[in-house]
ZAMARGU-4260 file (C-alpha; in steps of 0.2 Angstrom, whole numbers, plus 5000, padded with zeros to 4 digits):
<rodrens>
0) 4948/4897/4996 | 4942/4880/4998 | 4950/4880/5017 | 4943/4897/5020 | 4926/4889/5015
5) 4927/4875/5023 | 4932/4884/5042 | 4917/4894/5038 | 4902/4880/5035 | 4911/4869/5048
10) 4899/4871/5063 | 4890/4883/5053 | 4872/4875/5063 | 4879/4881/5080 | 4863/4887/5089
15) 4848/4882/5080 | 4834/4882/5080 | 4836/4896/5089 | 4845/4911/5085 | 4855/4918/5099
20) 4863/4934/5090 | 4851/4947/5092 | 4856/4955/5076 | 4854/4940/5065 | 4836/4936/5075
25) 4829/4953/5070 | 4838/4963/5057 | 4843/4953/5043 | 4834/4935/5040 | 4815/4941/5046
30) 4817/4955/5035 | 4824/4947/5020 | 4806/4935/5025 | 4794/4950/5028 | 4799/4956/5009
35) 4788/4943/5006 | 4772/4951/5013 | 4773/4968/5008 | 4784/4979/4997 | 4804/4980/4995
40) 4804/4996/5006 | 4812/4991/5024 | 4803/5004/5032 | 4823/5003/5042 | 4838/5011/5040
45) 4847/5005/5056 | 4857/4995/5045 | 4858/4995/5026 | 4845/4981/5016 | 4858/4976/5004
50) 4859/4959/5012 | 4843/4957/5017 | 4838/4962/4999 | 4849/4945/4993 | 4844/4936/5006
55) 4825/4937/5000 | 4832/4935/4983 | 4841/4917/4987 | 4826/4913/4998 | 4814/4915/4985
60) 4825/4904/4973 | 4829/4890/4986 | 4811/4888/4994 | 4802/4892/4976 | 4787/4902/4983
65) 4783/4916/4997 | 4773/4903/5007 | 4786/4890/5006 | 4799/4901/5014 | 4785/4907/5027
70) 4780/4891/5033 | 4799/4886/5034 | 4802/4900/5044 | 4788/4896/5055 | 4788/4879/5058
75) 4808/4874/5055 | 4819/4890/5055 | 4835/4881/5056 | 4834/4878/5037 | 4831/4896/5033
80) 4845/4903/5045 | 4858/4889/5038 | 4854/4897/5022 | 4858/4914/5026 | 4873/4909/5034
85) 4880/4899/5020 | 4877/4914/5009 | 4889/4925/5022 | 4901/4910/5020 | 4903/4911/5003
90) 4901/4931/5003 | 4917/4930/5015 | 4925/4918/5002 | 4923/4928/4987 | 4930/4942/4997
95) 4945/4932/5002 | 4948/4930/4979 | 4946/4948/4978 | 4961/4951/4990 | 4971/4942/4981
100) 4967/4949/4964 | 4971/4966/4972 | 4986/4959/4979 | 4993/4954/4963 | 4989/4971/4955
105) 4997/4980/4968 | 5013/4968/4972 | 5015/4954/4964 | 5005/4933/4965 | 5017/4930/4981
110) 5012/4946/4990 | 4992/4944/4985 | 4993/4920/4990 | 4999/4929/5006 | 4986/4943/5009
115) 4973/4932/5004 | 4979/4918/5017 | 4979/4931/5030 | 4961/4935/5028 | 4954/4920/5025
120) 4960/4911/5038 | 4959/4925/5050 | 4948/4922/5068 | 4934/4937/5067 | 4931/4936/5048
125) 4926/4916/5050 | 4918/4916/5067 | 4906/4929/5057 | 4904/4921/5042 | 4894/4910/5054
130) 4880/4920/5056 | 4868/4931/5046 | 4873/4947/5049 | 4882/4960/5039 | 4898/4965/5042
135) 4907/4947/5033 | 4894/4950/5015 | 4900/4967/5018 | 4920/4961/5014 | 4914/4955/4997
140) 4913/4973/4990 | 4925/4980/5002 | 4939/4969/4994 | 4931/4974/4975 | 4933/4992/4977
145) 4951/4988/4982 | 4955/4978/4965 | 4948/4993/4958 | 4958/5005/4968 | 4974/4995/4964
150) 4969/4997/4945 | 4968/5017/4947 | 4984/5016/4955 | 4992/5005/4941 | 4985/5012/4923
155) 4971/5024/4929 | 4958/5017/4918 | 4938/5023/4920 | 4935/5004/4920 | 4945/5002/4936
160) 4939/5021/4944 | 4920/5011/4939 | 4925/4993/4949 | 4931/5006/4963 | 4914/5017/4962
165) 4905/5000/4961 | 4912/4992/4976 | 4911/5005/4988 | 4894/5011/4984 | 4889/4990/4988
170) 4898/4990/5002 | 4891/5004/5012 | 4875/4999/5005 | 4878/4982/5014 | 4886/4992/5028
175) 4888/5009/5030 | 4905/5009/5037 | 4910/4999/5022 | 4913/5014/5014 | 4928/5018/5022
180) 4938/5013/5005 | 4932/5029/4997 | 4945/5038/5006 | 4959/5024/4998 | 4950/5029/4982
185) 4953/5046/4985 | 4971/5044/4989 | 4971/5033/4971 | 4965/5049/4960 | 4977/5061/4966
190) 4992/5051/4965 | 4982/5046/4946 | 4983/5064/4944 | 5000/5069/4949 | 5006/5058/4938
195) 4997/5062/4923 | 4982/5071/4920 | 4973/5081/4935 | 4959/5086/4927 | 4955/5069/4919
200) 4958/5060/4935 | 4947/5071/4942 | 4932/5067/4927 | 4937/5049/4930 | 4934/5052/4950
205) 4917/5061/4946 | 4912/5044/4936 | 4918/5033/4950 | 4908/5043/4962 | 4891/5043/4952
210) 4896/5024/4949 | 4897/5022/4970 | 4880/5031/4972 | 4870/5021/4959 | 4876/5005/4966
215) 4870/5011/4984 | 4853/5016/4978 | 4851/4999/4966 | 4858/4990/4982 | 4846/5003/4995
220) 4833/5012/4981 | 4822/5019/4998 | 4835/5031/5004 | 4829/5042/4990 | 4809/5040/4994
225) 4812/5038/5010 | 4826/5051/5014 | 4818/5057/5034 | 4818/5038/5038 | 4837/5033/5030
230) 4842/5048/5039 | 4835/5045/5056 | 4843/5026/5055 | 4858/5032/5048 | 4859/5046/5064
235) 4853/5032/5075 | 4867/5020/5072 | 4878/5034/5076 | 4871/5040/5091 | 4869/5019/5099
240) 4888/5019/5094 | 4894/5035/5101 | 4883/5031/5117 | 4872/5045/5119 | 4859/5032/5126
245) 4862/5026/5145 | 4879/5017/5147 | 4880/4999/5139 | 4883/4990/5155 | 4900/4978/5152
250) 4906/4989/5138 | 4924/4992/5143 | 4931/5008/5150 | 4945/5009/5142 | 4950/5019/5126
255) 4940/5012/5109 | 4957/5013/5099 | 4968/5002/5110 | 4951/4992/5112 | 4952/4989/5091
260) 4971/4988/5091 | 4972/4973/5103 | 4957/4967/5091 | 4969/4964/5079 | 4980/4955/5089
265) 4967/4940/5088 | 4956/4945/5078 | 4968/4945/5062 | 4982/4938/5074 | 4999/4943/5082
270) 5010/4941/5068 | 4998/4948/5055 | 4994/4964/5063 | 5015/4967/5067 | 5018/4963/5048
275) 5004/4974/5042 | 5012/4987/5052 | 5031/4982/5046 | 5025/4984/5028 | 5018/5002/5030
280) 5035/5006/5038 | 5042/4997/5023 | 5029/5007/5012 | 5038/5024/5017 | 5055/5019/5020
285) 5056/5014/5001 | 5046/5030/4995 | 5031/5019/4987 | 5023/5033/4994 | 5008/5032/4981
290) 5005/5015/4990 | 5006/5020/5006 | 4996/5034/5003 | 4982/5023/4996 | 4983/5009/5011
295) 4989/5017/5025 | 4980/5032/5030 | 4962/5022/5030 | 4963/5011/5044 | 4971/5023/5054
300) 4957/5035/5052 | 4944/5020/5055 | 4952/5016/5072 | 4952/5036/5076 | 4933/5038/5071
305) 4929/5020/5079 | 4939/5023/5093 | 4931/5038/5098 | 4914/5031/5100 | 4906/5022/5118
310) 4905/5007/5113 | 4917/4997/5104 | 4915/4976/5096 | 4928/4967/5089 | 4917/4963/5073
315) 4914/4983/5070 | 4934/4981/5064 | 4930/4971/5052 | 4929/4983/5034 | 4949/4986/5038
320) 4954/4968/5038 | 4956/4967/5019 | 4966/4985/5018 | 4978/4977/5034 | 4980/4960/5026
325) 4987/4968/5009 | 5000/4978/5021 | 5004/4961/5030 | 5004/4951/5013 | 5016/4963/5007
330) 5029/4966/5022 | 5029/4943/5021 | 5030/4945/5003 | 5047/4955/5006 | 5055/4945/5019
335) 5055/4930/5007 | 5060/4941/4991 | 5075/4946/5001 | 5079/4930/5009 | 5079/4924/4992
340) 5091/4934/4988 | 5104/4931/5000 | 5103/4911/4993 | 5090/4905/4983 | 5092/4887/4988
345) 5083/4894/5007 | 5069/4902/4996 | 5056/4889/4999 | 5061/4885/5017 | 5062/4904/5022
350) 5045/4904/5011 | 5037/4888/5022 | 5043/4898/5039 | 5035/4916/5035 | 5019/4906/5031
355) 5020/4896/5046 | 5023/4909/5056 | 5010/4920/5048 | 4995/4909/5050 | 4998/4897/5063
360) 4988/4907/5076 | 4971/4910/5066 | 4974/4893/5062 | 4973/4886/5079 | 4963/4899/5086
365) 4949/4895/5070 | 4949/4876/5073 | 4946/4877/5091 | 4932/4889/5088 | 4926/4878/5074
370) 4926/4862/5086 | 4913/4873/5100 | 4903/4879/5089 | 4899/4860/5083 | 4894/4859/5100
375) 4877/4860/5108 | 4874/4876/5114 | 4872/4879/5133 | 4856/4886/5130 | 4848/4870/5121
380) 4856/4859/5132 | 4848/4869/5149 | 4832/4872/5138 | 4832/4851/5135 | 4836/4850/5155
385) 4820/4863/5157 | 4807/4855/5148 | 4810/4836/5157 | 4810/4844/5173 | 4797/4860/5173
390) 4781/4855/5171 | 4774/4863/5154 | 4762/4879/5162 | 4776/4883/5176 | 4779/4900/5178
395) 4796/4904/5176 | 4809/4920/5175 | 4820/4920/5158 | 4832/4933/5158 | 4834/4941/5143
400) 4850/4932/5136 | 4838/4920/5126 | 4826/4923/5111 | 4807/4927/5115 | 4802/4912/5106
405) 4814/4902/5116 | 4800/4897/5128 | 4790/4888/5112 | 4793/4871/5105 | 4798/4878/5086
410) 4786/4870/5075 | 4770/4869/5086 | 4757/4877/5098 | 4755/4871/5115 | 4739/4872/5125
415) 4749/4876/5142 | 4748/4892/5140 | 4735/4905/5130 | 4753/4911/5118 | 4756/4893/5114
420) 4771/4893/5124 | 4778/4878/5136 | 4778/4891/5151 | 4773/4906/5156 | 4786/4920/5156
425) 4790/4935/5169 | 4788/4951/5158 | 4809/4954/5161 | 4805/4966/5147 | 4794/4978/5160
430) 4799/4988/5173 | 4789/4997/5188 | 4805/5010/5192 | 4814/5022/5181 | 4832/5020/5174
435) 4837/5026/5192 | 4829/5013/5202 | 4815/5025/5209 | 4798/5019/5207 | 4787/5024/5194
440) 4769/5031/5197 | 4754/5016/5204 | 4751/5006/5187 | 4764/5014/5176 | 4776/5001/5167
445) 4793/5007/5156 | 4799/4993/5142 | 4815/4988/5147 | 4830/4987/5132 | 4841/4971/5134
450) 4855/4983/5138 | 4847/4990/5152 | 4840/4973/5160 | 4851/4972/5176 | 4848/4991/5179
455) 4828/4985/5183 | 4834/4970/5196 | 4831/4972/5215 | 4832/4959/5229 | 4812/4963/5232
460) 4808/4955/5217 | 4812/4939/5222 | 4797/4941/5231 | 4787/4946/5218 | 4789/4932/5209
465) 4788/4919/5224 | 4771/4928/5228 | 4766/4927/5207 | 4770/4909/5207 | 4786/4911/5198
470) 4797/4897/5205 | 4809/4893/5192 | 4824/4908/5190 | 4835/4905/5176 | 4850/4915/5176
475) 4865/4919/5163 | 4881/4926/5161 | 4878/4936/5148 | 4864/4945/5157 | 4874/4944/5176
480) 4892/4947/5168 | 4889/4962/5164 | 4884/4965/5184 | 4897/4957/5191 | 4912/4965/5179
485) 4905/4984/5186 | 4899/4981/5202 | 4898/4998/5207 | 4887/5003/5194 | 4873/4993/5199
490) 4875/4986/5218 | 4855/4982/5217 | 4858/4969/5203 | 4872/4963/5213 | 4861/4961/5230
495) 4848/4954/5218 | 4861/4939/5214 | 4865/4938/5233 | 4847/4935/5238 | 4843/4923/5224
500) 4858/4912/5230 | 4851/4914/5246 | 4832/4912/5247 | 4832/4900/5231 | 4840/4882/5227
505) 4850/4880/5215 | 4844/4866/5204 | 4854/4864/5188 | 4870/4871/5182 | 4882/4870/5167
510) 4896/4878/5162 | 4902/4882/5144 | 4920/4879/5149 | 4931/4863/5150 | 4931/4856/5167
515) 4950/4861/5171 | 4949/4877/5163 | 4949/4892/5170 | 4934/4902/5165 | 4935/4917/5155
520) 4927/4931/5162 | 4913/4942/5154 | 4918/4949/5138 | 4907/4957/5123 | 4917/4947/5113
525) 4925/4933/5120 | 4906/4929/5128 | 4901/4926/5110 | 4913/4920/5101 | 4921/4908/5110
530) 4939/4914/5108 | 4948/4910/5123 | 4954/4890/5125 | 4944/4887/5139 | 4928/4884/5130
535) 4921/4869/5128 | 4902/4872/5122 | 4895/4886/5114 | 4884/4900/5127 | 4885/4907/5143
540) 4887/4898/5161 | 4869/4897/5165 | 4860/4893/5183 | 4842/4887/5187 | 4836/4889/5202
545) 4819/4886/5213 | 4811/4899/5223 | 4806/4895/5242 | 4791/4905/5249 | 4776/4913/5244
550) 4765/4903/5231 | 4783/4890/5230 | 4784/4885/5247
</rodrens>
């Protein structure tokens, strides 16, 4: 646990003062602070509140006052996000005890040391614990509700139906598809009752049931006086995951569910994943059926119902990892139980290989990651290179692969422009054509999602901006990636890059990858989390140039 921890606080600063995840920028920390000026309702339901909800609590108790945690966010929000981030550290710690407490009720101390190792020192779970968003705090009740289960499975108690109940109503309450252990439950209540009482396994189920639902209303009380809103986030999740809005551009094409199993390959690792896979198989062959009824069917399911949607991220895997990592704890447990008994002098040598050869990816994969993100980020470094070389008042185009307040000095006003910020910004977040490229109506403007940015570009804005005055260009590969890896799907933005490379100079350049490297190319995931060896800094490859012509000749 102290390892695990450690791997998770260690460049736990990457980024600030600026928050680059756009998840952690606006749905968690600012609402856990705007609790502060009005009630506890979110007035939200895109993702549950139950973090946010303690994230106002610990905020409340670090800072001492409303105004204190106000001003902090205002004028110095590195301190508040560090914060929030620690508490997903030590979310994703507790989460790593609880697998072993359910390993232990389900096999044995050896099987549940091994699970626990698996998850804690696993590549997705720690990259995340890094940032404010849900899906590591969501782990913490994931992995309860499996102590629970493992319970109901051993003595079917109420106490352990309750833990169960408890743990899953926190965990979809934290995130919504943190509930998949109810279906691990249910598989725990009808091997309960086969093998004793149907009808009280099936009271003890109605408790645990009741149990999960009051936890989710503590944990998220407005989905009752607010049920139109809870349900309009709750069917707006589902609709940005199954893609009904326009195509995500740089979202693979590939199926979702090969997508997420090549996810665990680094995600929980090569080995893991083959053992977690071996010990179902080992599950069915001995006719522990009760057990691989309970652990094997779930993430199956979750990959199906995941896998079926339009867009797939690594981190959306992430409720599954404790359920897998009890399957791969198990099958490792085994090998060295029947090594031992082929010569128990080999035990511990046999025991020192399995482990090895368990962990020894995440735990290079972790370290390297850990080493970047202590790292300046590109984005800071090329904002440092920005502000000694453009003039403060310049007018400049940022696309959207920073923060809107990225154009501010954090902490004060300036008089260059009338927002207080050091330059004046191309609205990147307007557009004069439709989602088709054809112009709109004279004077009509659409708001442009982040998602749909390179769908707006054209060379003719180059133009624009040279006749406006905006001379500086900065570009990113997190915005031009996504272009570049589906071409056919936008040929404007791809002219637009041609032309900019033509009609501009390029100024300033730096690359998040080591100079020998070969870079990586774009990827949802290995574009923000720094995966792949060839990374160096933290952030994308980013490029300023200088217009020519117009009001920058």
């Amino acid at each position: 646990m102290l390892a695990s921890l450690v791997l998770r606080l260690w460049g736990v600063k990457q980024g600030l003062p600026y928050s680059y995840n756009i998840d952690e920028a606006t749905h968690f920390v600012p609402r856990a602070v705007a609790f502060f000026h009005h009630n506890m309702d979110p007035q939200y339901f895109l993702n549950p509140p139950a973090y946010s909800y303690l994230l106002h609590i610990v905020f409340e108790l670090w800072f001492g006052s409303s105004d204190a945690v106000t001003r902090s966010f205002v004028t110095d929000p590195a301190g508040v996000y560090v914060l929030a981030r620690v508490v997903s550290a030590l979310l994703g710690t507790i989460a790593v005890l609880l697998s072993y407490l359910a390993g232990v009720r389900l096999f044995g101390r050896r099987e549940g040391l091994l699970a626990a190792a698996v998850l804690g020192l696993a590549f997705l779970p720690i990259f995340y614990s890094h940032l404010a968003v849900n899906d590591v705090p969501a782990l913490a009740p994931v992995a309860l509700s499996l102590w629970g289960i493992a319970g109901v499975l051993k003595r079917g108690r109420p106490r352990d139906y309750a833990i169960a109940g408890v743990g899953i109503g926190l965990a979809a309450a934290t995130k919504y598809t943190g509930g998949i252990t109810l279906l691990c439950l249910i598989a725990a209540a009808v091997c309960d009752g086969a093998s004793a009482s149907a009808l009280a396994a099936l009271r003890r189920m109605a408790i645990a049931m009741l149990v999960a639902l009051a936890a989710f209303s503590i944990a998220n009380p407005y989905w009752m006086f607010d049920f139109s809103g809870f349900w309009h986030g709750l069917t707006q999740q589902a609709s940005l995951a199954a893609g009904s809005d326009p195509f995500k551009l740089g979202t693979g094409s590939g199926s979702g569910a090969g997508y997420y199993l090549e996810t665990f390959t680094w995600g929980l690792g090569w080995v893991p994943t083959l053992a977690a896979l071996g010990g179902a198989v080992l599950l069915l062959c001995r006719r522990r059926l009760a057990m691989a009824l309970v652990l094997v069917p779930a993430p199956i399911a979750f990959i199906i119902f995941m896998g079926g949607q339009q867009r797939f991220f690594g981190r959306w895997l992430l409720p599954v990892f404790p359920i897998v990592a009890l399957l791969a704890g198990y099958a490792a447990g085994e090998l060295v139980r029947w090594a031992g008994r082929l010569d128990r002098a080999w035990t511990p040598l046999i025991g020192a290989v399995v482990t090895v050869a368990l962990l020894a990816q995440s735990v290079e994969s972790v370290i390297h990651d850990d080493r970047v993100l202590s790292r300046p980020d590109t984005r800071n470094i090329a904002r440092a290179w920005m502000t000694a070389h453009i003039p403060a008042g310049s007018r400049v185009v940022l696309e959207p692969f920073v923060p809107t307040d990225w154009a501010l000095d954090i902490g004060r006003s300036l008089a260059a422009t009338p927002t207080g910020e050091r330059w004046w910004r191309y609205p990147t977040w307007l557009s004069d054509t439709d989602s088709n490229g054809r112009p709109l109506p004279p004077g009509q403007l659409r708001y442009v999602v982040v998602d749909q940015y390179e769908r707006t570009l054209r060379p003719a804005l180059l133009t624009e901006y040279a006749v406006q005055g905006y001379c500086w260009v900065m570009t990113g590969s997190l915005q031009a990636g996504r272009a570049f890896v589906q071409p056919r799907l936008v040929p404007r933005a791809i002219a637009y890059y041609a032309a900019l490379s033509q009609h501009a100079s390029l100024v300033y350049h730096l690359s998040p990858f080591a100079s020998r490297a070969r870079p990586s190319p774009f990827n949802f995931d290995f574009s923000i989390d720094y995966y792949p060896s060839a990374y160096r800094l933290p952030g994308p490859n980013i490029s300023v140039y200088r217009l020519h012509g117009g009001a920058c000749g």
